[in-house]
PAPA-217986 format. One line per field, with one value per residue (C-alpha): residue in three letters; x, y, z; residue number from 1. Coordinates in steps of 0.1 Angstrom, whole numbers, plus 5000, padded with zeros to 4 digits. Layout:
<rs>
residuo = ALA  ...;
east = X  ...;
north = Y  ...;
up = Z  ...;
num = NUM  ...;
</rs>
This chain:
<rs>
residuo = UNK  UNK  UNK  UNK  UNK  UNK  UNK  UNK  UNK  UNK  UNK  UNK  UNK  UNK  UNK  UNK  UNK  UNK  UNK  UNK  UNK  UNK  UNK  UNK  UNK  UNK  UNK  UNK  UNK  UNK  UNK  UNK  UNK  UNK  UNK  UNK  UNK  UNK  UNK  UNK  UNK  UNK  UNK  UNK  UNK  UNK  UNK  UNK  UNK  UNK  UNK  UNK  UNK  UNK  UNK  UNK  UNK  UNK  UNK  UNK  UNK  UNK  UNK  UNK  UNK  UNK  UNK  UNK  UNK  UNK  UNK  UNK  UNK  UNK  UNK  UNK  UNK  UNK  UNK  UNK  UNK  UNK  UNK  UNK  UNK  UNK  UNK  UNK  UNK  UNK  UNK  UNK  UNK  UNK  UNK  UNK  UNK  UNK  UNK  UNK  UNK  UNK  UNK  UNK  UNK  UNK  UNK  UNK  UNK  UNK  UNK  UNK  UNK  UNK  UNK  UNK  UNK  UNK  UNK  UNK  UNK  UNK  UNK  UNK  UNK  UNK  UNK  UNK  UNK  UNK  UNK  UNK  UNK  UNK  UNK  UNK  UNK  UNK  UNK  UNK  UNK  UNK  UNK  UNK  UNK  UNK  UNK  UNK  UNK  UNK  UNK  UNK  UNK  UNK  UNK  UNK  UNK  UNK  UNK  UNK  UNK  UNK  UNK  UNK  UNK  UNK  UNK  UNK  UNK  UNK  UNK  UNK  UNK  UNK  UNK  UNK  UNK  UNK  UNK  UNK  UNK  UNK  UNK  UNK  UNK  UNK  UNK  UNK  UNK  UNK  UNK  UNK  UNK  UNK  UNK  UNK  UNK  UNK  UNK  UNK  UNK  UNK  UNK  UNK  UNK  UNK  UNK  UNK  UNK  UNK  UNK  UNK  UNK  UNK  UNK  UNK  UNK  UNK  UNK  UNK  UNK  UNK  UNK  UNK  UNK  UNK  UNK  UNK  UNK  UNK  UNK  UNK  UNK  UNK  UNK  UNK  UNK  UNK  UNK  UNK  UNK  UNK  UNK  UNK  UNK  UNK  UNK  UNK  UNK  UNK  UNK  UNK  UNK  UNK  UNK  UNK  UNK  UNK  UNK  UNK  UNK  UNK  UNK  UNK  UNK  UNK  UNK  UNK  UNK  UNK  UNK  UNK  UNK  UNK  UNK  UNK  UNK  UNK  UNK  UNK  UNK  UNK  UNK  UNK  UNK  UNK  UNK  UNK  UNK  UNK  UNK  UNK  UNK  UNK  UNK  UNK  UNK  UNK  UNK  UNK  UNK  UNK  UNK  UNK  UNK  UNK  UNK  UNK  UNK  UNK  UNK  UNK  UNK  UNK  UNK;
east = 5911  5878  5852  5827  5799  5763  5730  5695  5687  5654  5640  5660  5660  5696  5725  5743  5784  5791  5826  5812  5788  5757  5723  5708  5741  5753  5793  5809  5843  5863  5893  5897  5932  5937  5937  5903  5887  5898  5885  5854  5848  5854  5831  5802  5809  5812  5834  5863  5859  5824  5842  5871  5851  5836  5871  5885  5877  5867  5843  5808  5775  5758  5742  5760  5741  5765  5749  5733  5748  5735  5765  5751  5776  5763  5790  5786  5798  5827  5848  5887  5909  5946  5961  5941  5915  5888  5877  5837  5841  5827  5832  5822  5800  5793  5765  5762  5731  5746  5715  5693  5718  5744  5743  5777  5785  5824  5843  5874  5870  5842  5807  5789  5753  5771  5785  5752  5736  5765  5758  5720  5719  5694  5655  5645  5655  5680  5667  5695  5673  5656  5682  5662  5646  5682  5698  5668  5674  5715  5702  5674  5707  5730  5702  5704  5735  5740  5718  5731  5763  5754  5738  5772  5788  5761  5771  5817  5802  5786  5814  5835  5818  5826  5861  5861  5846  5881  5908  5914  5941  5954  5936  5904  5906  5916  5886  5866  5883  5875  5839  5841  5854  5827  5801  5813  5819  5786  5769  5779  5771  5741  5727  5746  5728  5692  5706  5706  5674  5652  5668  5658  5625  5620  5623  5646  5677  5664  5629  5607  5585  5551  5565  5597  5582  5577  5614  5625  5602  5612  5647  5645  5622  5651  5680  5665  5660  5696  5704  5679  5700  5733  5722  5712  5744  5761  5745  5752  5790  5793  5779  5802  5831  5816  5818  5853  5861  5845  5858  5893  5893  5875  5903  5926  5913  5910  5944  5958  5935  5948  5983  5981  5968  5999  6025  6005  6009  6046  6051  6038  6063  6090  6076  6075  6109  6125  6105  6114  6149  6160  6189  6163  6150  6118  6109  6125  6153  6182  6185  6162  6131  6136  6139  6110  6089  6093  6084  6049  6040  6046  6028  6001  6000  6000  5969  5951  5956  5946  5912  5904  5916  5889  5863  5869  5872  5906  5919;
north = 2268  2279  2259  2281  2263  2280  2280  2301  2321  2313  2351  2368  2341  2349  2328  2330  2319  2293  2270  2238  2220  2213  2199  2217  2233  2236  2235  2249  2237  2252  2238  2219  2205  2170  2184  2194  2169  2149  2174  2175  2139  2129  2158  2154  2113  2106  2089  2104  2091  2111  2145  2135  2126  2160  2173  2155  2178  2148  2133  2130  2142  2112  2103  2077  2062  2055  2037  2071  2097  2104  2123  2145  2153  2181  2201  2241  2267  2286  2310  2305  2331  2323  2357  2380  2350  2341  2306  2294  2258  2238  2223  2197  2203  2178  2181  2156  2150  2139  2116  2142  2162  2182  2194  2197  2214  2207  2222  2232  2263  2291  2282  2308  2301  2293  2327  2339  2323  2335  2369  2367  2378  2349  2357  2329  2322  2295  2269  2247  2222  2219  2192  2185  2215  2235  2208  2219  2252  2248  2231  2254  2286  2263  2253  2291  2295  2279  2295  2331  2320  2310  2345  2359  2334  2345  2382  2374  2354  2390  2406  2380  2384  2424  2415  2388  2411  2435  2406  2369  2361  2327  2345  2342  2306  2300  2321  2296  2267  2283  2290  2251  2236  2253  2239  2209  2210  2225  2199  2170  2185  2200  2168  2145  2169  2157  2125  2136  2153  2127  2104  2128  2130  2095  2099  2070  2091  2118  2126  2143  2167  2187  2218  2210  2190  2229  2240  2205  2207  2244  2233  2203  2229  2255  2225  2215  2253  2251  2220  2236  2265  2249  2234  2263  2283  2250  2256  2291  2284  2256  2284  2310  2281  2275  2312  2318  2292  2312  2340  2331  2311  2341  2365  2344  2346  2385  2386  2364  2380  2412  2400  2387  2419  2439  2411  2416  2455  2449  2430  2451  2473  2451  2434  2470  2483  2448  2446  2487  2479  2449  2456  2463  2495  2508  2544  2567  2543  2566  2599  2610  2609  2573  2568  2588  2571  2539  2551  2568  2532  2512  2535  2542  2499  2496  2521  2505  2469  2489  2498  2464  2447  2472  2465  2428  2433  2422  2454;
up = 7956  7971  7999  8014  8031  8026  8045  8041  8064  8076  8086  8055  8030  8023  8022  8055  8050  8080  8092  8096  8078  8092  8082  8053  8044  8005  7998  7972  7960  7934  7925  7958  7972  7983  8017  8013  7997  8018  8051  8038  8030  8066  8082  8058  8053  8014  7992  7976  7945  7943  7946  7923  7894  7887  7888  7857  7827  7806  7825  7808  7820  7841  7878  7899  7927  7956  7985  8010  7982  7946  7922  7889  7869  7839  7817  7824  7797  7803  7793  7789  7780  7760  7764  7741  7729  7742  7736  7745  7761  7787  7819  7843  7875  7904  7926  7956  7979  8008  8023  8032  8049  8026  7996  7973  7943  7927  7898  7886  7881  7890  7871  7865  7876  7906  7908  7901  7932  7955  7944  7939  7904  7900  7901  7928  7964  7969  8001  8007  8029  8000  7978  7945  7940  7943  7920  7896  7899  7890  7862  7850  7852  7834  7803  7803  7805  7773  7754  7768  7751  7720  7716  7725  7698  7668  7683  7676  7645  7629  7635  7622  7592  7586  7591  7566  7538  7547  7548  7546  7568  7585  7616  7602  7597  7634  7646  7626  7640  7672  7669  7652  7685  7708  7689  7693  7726  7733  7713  7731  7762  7760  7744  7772  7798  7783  7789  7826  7828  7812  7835  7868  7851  7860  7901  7902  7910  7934  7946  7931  7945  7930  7935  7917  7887  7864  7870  7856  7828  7822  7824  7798  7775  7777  7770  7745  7729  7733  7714  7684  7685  7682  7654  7641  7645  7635  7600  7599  7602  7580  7557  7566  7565  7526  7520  7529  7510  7478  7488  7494  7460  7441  7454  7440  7408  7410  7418  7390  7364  7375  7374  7345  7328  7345  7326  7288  7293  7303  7277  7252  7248  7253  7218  7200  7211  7199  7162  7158  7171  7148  7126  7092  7076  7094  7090  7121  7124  7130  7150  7181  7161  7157  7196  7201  7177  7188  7229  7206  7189  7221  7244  7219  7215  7257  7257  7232  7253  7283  7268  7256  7291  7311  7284  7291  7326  7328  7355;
num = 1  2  3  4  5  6  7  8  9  10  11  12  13  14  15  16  17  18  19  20  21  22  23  24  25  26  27  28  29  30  31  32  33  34  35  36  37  38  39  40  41  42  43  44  45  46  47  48  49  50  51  52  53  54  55  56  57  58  59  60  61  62  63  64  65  66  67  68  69  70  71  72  73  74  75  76  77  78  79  80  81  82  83  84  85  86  87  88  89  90  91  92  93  94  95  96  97  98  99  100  101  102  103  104  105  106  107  108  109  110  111  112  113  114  115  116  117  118  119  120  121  122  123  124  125  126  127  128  129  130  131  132  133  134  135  136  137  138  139  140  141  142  143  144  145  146  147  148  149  150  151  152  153  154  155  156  157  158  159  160  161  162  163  164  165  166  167  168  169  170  171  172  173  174  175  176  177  178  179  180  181  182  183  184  185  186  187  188  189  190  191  192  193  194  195  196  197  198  199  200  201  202  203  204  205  206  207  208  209  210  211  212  213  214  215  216  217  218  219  220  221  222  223  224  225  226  227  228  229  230  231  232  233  234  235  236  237  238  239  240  241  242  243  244  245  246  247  248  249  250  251  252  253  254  255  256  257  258  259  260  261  262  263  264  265  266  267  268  269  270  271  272  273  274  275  276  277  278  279  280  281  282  283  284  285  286  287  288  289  290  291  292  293  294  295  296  297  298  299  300  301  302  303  304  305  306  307  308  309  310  311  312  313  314  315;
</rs>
């Protein structure tokens, strides 16, 4: 549960933390409680509804128009970790323009480019007076964003792939489900935030401004770099997916071959000691030399099997 309230500094060009909102103010809500959704709807004079929807992990990437206030919804990637795993999903973000006045960003949990901006990792100055061109800019980091993780998924995919050549475990196939599930999921975002951006593109939503007309082309260029290269990686692990397949299924094989190599030399002298031990005349067939002519004849037998199973490559 986090609301911090933002304005630039107009000497520094920093971002100066305030307590109440004010004109030309950004704030940030993370996880928010009724309480203070409800707090900051009355100071800043928006709809509930508006800061609700963002928080509903479901909710698709789109812009709602709602009489002085225009909502943008986009889906963020984000990390989650279940204990030791980590799992590459995504998220829903709201940002509100508030009139002219306010400017609101909403999420469940921490985004990073939003992180990124707090801390001033990012390369730009953030003006929040300036509405469209900072809604650009969240959307520029978060086209990034996505394609900064999918170099960290081809990254857990290589090594993936040296541990699969070592062992084929029920792990392995959840990893793959895994990686599966954040294509998905990054697929249908990144392609529903397009949606979004061709739809800024046309002015209708927000204004647009001269200045701010190269970050949303740079930003659409580097979305759609993102949708190329999940499709790209998608490939890749429907190849890797077809490859465990073969593998598994060759092991298999391997294993039953070898198995079945191990129960033919077994059996081998099993069939020698019971001919040489049937109640007829066979030469050694009394006395110690007997018994130790018929371990010499099943041995010599189980070597010669031996031999031909290698030569066949059978062990």
């Amino acid at each position: 549960m986090l609301v911090n309230i933002y304005i630039t500094n107009p000497v520094s060009g920093n971002l100066d933390k305030i307590s109440e909102p004010i004109k030309g103010c950004w704030i940030n809500m993370v996880k928010p409680t009724e309480d203070e959704i409800k707090l900051v709807c009355n100071k800043v004079g928006v709809e509930e509804q508006l800061l609700r929807y963002p928080l509903d992990i479901a909710e698709k990437a789109h812009v709602d128009i709602e009489d002085d206030a225009v909502l943008i919804v986009v889906d963020s990637p984000f990390t989650e970790f279940k204990g030791e795993d980590k799992i590459y999903t995504t998220l829903p973000i709201g940002m509100i323009l508030v009139r002219d006045d306010i400017f609101i960003t909403i999420s469940q949990e921490e985004i990073d480019c939003i992180k990124g901006i707090i801390n001033r990792d990012n390369a730009y100055k953030i003006h929040t007076d300036k509405k469209s061109r900072f809604v650009f800019q969240v959307l520029y980091d978060i086209a990034q964003d996505y394609i900064r993780y999918l170099t960290y998924i081809n990254k857990d995919l290589e090594v993936f792939e040296s541990q699969m050549e070592k062992t084929m475990r029920n792990k392995e196939l959840l990893k793959i489900m895994k990686f599966e599930k954040s294509m998905i999921y990054f697929n249908a975002s990144v392609k529903g935030n397009q949606v979004v951006l061709e739809k800024l593109n046309r002015g209708k939503a927000i204004k647009l401004y001269d200045e701010d007309e190269d970050i949303l082309e740079d930003t659409m260029i580097e979305n759609r770099q993102a949708i190329e290269m999940i499709q790209t990686y998608s490939e890749i692990l429907n190849g890797i997916v077809d490859m465990f397949g073969t593998i598994v299924s060759n092991n298999l094989n391997i294993v039953m071959k070898f198995l079945t190599s191990i129960t033919i030399l077994i059996a081998l002298p099993t069939l020698v000691s019971g001919i040489l031990g049937m109640n007829v005349d066979f030469p050694f067939n009394t006395g110690v030399a007997g018994f130790w002519g018929v371990i010499a004849v099943a041995i010599l037998v189980t070597l010669i099997a031996t031999l031909l199973l290698k030569k066949k490559d059978m062990m």
